[in-house]
C-alpha positions in Angstrom: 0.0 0.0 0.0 1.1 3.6 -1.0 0.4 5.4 2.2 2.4 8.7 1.5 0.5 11.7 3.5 0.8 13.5 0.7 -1.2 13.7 -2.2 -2.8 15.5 -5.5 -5.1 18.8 -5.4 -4.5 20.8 -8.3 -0.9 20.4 -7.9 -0.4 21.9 -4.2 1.0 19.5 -1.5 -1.9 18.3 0.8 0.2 18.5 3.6 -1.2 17.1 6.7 -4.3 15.2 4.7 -5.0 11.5 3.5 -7.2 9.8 0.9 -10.1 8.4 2.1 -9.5 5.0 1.0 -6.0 4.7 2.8 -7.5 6.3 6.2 -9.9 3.8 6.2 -7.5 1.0 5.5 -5.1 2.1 8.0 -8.0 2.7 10.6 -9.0 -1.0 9.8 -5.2 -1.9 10.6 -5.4 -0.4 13.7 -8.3 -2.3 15.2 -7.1 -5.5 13.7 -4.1 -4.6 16.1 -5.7 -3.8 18.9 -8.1 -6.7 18.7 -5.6 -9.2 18.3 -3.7 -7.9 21.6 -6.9 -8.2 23.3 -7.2 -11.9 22.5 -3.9 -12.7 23.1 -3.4 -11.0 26.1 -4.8 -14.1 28.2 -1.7 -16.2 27.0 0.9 -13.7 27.8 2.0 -12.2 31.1 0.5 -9.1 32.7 3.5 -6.7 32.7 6.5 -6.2 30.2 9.0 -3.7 31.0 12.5 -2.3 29.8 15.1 0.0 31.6 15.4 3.9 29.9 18.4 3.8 28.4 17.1 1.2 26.6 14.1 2.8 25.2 16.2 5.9 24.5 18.1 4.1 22.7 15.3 3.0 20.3 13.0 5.8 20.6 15.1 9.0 20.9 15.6 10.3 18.0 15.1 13.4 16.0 12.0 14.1 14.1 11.7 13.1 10.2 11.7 15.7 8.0 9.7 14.4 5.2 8.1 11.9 7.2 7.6 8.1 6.4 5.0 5.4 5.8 1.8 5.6 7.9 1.8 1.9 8.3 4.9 1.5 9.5 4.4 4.0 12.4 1.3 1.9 13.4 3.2 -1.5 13.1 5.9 0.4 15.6 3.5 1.8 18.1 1.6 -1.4 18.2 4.5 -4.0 18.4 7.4 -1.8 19.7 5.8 0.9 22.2 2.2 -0.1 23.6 3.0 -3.5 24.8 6.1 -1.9 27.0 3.5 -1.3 29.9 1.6 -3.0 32.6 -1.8 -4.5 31.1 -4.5 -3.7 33.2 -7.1 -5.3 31.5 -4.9 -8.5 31.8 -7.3 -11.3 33.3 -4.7 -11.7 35.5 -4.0 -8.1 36.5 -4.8 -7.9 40.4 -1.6 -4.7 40.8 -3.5 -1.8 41.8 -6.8 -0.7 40.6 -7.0 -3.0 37.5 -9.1 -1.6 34.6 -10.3 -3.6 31.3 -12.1 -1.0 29.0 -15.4 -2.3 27.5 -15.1 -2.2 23.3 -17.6 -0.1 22.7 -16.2 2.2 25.4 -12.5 2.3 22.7 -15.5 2.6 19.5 -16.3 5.7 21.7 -13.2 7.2 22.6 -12.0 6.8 18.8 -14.9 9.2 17.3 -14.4 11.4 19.5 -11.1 12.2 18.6 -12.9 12.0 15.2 -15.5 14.5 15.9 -12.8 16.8 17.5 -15.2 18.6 19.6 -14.6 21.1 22.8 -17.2 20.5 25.1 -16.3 23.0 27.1 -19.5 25.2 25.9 -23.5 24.3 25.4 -22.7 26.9 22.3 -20.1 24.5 20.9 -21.0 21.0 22.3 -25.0 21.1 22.2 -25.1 17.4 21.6 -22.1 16.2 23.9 -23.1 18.7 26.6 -26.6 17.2 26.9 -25.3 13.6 27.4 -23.0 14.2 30.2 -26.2 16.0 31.9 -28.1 12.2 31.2 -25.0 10.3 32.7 -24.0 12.3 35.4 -28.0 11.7 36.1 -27.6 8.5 36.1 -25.0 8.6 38.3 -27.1 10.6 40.7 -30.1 8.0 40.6 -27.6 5.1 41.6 -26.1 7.2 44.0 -29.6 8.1 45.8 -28.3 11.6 45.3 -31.2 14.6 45.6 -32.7 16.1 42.4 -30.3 19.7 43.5 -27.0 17.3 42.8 -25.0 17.4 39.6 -21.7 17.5 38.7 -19.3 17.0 35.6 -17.0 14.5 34.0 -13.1 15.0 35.0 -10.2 13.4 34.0 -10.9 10.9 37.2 -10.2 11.2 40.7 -7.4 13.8 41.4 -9.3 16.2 39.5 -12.2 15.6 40.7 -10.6 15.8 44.5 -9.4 19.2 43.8 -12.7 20.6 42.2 -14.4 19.2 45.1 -11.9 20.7 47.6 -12.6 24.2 45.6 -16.3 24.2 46.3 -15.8 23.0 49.9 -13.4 26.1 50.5 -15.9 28.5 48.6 -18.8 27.1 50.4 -17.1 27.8 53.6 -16.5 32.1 52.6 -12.6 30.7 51.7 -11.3 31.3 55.0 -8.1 32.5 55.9 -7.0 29.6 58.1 -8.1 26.5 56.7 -7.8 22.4 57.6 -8.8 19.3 55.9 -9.5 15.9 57.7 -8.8 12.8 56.2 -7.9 9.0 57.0 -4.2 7.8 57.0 -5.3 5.1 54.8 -6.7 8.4 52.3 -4.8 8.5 49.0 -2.1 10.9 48.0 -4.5 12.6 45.6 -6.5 14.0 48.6 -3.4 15.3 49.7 -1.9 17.0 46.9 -5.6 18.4 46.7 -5.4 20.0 49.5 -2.2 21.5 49.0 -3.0 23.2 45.7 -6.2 24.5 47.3 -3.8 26.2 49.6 -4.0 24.3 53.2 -0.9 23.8 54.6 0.4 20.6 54.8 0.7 20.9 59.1 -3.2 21.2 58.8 -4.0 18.3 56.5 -5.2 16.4 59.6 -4.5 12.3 59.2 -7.0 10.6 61.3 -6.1 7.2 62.7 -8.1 4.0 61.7 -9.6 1.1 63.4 -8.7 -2.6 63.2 -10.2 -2.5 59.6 -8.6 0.5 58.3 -12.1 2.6 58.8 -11.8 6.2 60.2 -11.6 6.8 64.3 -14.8 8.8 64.7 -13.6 9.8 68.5 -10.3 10.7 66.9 -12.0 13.1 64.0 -14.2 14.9 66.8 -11.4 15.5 69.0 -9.3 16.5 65.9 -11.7 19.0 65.0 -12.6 20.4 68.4 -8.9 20.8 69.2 -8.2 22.8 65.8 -11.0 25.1 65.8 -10.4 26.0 69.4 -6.6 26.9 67.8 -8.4 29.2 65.4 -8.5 26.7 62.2 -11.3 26.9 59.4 -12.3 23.0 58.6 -13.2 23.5 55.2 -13.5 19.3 54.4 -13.7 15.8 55.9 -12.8 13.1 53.5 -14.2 9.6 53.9 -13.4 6.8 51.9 -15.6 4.3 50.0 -12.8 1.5 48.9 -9.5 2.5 50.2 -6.7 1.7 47.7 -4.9 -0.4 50.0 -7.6 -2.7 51.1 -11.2 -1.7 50.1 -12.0 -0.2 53.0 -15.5 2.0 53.3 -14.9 4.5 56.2 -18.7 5.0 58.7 -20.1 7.0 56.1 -22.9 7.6 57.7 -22.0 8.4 60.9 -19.5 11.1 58.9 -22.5 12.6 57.6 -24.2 12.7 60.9 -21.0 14.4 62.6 -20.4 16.8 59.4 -24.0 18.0 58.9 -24.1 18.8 62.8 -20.6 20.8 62.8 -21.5 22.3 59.1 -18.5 21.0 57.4 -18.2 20.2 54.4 -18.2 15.9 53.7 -16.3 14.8 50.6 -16.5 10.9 49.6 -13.0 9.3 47.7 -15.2 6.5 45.8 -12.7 6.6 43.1 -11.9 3.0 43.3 -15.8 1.7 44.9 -18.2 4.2 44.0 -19.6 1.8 40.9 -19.6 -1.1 43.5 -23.0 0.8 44.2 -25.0 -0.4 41.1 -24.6 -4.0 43.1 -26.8 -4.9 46.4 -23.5 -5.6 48.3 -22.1 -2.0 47.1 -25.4 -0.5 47.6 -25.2 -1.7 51.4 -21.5 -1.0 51.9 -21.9 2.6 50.8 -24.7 3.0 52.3 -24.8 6.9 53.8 -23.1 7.8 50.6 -26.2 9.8 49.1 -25.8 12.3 52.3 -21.7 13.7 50.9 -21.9 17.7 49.9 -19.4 15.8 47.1 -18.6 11.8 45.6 -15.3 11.7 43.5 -15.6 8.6 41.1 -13.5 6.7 38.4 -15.8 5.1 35.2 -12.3 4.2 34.0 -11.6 1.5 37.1 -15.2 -0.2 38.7 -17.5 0.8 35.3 -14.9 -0.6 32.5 -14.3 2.6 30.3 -10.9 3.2 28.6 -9.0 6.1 30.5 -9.4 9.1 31.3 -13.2 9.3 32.8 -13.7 10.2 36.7 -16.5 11.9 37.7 -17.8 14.7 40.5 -21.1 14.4 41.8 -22.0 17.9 44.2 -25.3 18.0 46.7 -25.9 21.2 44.8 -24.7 22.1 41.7 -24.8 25.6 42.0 -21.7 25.3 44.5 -19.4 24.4 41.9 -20.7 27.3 39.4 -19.8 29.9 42.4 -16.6 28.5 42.7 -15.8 28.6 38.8 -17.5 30.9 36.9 -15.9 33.6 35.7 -16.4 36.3 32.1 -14.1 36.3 29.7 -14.5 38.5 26.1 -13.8 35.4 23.9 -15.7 33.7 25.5 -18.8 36.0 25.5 -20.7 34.2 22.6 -21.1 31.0 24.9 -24.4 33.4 26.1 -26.6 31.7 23.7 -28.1 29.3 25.2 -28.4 31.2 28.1 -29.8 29.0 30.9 -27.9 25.7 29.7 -24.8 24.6 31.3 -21.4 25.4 30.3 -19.5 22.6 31.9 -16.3 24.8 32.0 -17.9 26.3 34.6 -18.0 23.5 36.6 -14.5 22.8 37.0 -10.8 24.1 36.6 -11.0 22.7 33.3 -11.8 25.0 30.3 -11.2 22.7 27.1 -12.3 19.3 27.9 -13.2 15.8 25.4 -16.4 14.7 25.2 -16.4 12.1 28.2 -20.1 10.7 28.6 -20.2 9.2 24.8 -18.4 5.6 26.3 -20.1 5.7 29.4 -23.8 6.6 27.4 -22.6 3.8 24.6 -21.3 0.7 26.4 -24.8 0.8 28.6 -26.8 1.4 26.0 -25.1 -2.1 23.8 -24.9 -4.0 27.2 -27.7 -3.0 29.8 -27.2 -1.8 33.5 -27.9 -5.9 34.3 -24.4 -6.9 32.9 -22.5 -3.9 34.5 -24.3 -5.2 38.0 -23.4 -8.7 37.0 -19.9 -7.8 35.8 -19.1 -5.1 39.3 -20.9 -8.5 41.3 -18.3 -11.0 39.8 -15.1 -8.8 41.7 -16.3 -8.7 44.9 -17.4 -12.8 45.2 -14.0 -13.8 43.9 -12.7 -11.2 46.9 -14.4 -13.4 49.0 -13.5 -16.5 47.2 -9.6 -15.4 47.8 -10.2 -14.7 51.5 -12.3 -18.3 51.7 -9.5 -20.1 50.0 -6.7 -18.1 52.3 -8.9 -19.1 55.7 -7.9 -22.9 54.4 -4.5 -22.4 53.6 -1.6 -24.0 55.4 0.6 -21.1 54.2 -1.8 -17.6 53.8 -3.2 -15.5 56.4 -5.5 -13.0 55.6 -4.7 -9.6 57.5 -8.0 -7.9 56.7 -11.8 -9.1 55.7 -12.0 -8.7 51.9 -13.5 -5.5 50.6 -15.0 -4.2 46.8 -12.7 -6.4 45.3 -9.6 -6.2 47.0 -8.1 -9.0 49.5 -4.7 -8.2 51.7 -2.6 -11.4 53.1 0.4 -12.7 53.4 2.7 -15.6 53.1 2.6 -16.8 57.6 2.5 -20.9 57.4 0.4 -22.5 60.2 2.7 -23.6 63.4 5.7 -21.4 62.7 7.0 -19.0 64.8 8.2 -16.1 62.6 9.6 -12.9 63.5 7.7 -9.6 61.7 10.9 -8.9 60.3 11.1 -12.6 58.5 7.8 -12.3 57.2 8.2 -9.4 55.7 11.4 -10.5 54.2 9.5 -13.5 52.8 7.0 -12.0 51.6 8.8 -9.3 49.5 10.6 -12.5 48.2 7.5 -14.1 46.8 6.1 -10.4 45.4 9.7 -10.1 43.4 9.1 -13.8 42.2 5.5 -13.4 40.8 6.5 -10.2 39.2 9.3 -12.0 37.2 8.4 -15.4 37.1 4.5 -15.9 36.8 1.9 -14.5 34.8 0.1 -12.8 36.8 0.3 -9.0 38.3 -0.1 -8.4 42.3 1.1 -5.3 44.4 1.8 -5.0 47.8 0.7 -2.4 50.5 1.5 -1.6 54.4 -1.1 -1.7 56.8 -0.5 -0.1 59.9 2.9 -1.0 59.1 2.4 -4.6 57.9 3.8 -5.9 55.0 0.7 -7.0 52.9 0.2 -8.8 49.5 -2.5 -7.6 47.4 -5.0 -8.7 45.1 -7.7 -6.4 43.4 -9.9 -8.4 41.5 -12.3 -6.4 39.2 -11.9 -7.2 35.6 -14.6 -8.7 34.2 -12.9 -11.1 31.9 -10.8 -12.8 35.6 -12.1 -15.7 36.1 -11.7 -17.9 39.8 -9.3 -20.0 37.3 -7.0 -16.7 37.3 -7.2 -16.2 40.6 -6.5 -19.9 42.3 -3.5 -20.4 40.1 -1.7 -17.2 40.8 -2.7 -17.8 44.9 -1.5 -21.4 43.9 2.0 -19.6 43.2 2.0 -17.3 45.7 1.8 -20.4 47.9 4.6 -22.5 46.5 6.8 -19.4 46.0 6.4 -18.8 49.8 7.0 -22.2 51.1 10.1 -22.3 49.1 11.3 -18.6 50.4 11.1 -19.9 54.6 13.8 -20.6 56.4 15.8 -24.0 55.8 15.7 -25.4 59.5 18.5 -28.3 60.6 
């Protein structure tokens, strides 16, 4: 195939443009690709990696001049680049929040980049706007939300923690002397949140957790009293719903009980379990969620879209307007249509991709009953991990399993092993899986213990997946204990 981008009009270059017939064939090329990575993935491990100078090696160099064949670039990005990566939608992906895009979710994502529209406007993005009203209704409905709530699509979760933390510190007359409260199980995103909103980092308070990494209620009331009687401004509490670590869901409704008497401002991380809540054991997990001022939520981890989709869902929607708002001449045309929403005044974000158009099309081709079915499946093989660890000679689970997400270790029965052992061993059998197995698991501390973990929410994962990479972790940690005389 000639695939030259340059071509014949009237005897001027076409520069930057393509014939019909070879962008078709090349777009055709490109799916074939990314299908047959899909299909294969299952065979293949979870991670492939390569050191820097490596990559410089094959990657930096200068620009072309005069460019070269389109198909060649595609067989290079799709053999030589892509793959270099960790493969979250690997069946056997359990490393962090995992995340396996639905296809019509990519269909999506591709004409939108076709379409090449701002939605940053109801002037400019009439169609697009109006969709991400629908599914940010729908995510209201799930979330038992009141009819005053809305929100916008972001980028996902750190985004959507810092908008929130905007509307929290307008809401509050942005006082001089402000705090945030938060769980030392939170994630760093709530932090750097913070931060940029301009809290100083001796009054981003860290509350202490229980037993099962859920926030110390006497702790946050004691917290708070102690600051405000020091002359701090609480602008925020953050609870959790799904802790990265281990799944945890903080008391969320004694939080909004303890916020809505003190008048501050409740913000909910459900970055990682917020979907669990279109299933009856998320709905009763989360339960209390509804009552948050403000949810942060990913669509690209617990509702399979391809990246980047998070989502902010605010109590009243007129909160973040206050907080963003602002005129601008070039912007003056974005008037018609007065009364509709212009999401760029929702958020710090001015020009924006359309975001709802995967969400909107992989329900509509699958139906809210195979989302429920497919968020269902993660947490029962959670359980099915911790059921299978309870029986092992070799495991020990260190927390009940939560949204997904089991934490254990290597401790056989009838040892005697110091913490200092264990820990050794079971950094051992993490460096072992990584390089020797299929499979994909991360480890976290809680309260200090060394912990393996598996997060298990890709819907393609089946219990097969799951018993031979525990089967693994097992033998790997037999053969990492001590040799005795």
């Amino acid at each position: 195939m000639n695939d030259s981008t340059t071509g014949s009009n009237g005897g001027v270059d076409d520069g930057l443009r393509m014939e019909p017939e070879q962008m078709l064939e090349l777009a055709r090329r490109a799916a074939e690709l990314v299908v047959q990575r899909i299909e294969s993935l299952p065979g293949e491990g979870a991670w492939e990696g390569e050191f820097r100078l490596e990559l410089e090696d094959q990657l930096l160099k200068d620009p072309p001049e005069d460019g070269r064949s389109a198909s060649q670039v595609i067989e290079q990005a799709a053999h030589k680049i892509l793959p270099i990566a960790l493969s979250l939608d690997h069946p056997r992906c359990f490393g962090f929040i995992p995340s396996q895009p639905t296809w019509p979710g990519v269909l999506a994502d591709f004409m939108v980049a076709g379409f090449n529209i701002n939605q940053s406007s109801w002037l400019i993005s009439s169609g697009p706007s109006q969709l991400e009203l629908v599914v940010i209704d729908w995510f209201r409905r799930w979330l038992g939300c009141p009819e005053s709530a809305g929100g916008l699509l972001t980028s996902g979760g750190s985004a959507a923690n810092l908008d929130a933390f905007v509307a929290a510190r307008e809401a509050a007359n942005n006082p001089e002397r402000t705090s945030v409260y938060m769980s030392d199980q939170s994630h760093s995103a709530l932090v750097r949140a913070a931060r940029i909103v301009g809290v100083r980092p001796e009054c981003i308070r860290m509350i202490p957790t229980d037993e099962h990494f859920r926030m110390d209620m006497d702790a946050l009331v004691e917290t708070v009293a102690e600051d405000r009687a020091a002359g701090l401004s609480p602008i925020a509490v953050c609870a959790n719903a799904g802790t990265s670590s281990s799944g945890a869901v903080d008391p969320l409704e004694a939080m909004a009980d303890y916020c809505e008497a003190q008048n501050i401002w409740l913000h909910v991380d459900a970055a990682h379990g917020g979907f669990a809540i279109v299933a009856e054991e998320g709905k009763r997990l989360l339960r209390g969620i509804e009552r948050a001022d403000s949810i942060g939520m990913d669509a690209h981890k617990w509702f399979f879209q391809p990246y980047e989709v998070g989502g902010l869902m605010v109590k009243d929607v007129r909160t973040l307007e206050r907080a963003f708002a602002t005129k601008h001449d070039i912007l003056q045309d974005t008037i018609w249509g007065a009364g509709h929403p212009n999401f760029s005044d929702r958020s710090l974000q001015l020009s924006r991709s359309v975001r709802a158009l995967k969400i909107w099309m992989s329900v509509q081709t699958f139906g809210m009953a195979a989302f429920r079915r497919a968020v269902s499946n993660g947490m029962e093989l959670a359980h099915r991990i911790e059921e299978y660890i309870e029986e092992s000679p070799v495991l020990e689970m260190l927390t009940p399993a939560v949204l997904g997400i089991a934490c254990f270790r290597v401790n056989p029965a009838n040892t005697d092993l110091g913490e200092d052992v264990l820990e050794e061993i079971n950094r051992t059998v993490l460096v072992r899986i990584f390089w020797e197995d299929r499979a994909f698991i991360s480890s976290t501390l809680l309260h200090g213990t060394f912990a393996l973990r598996m997060c298990v929410i890709n819907y393609s994962t089946t219990w097969n997946d799951v018993r031979e990479t525990l089967e693994n972790i097992s033998k790997f940690g037999a053969e990492s204990l001590p040799q005795t005389d």
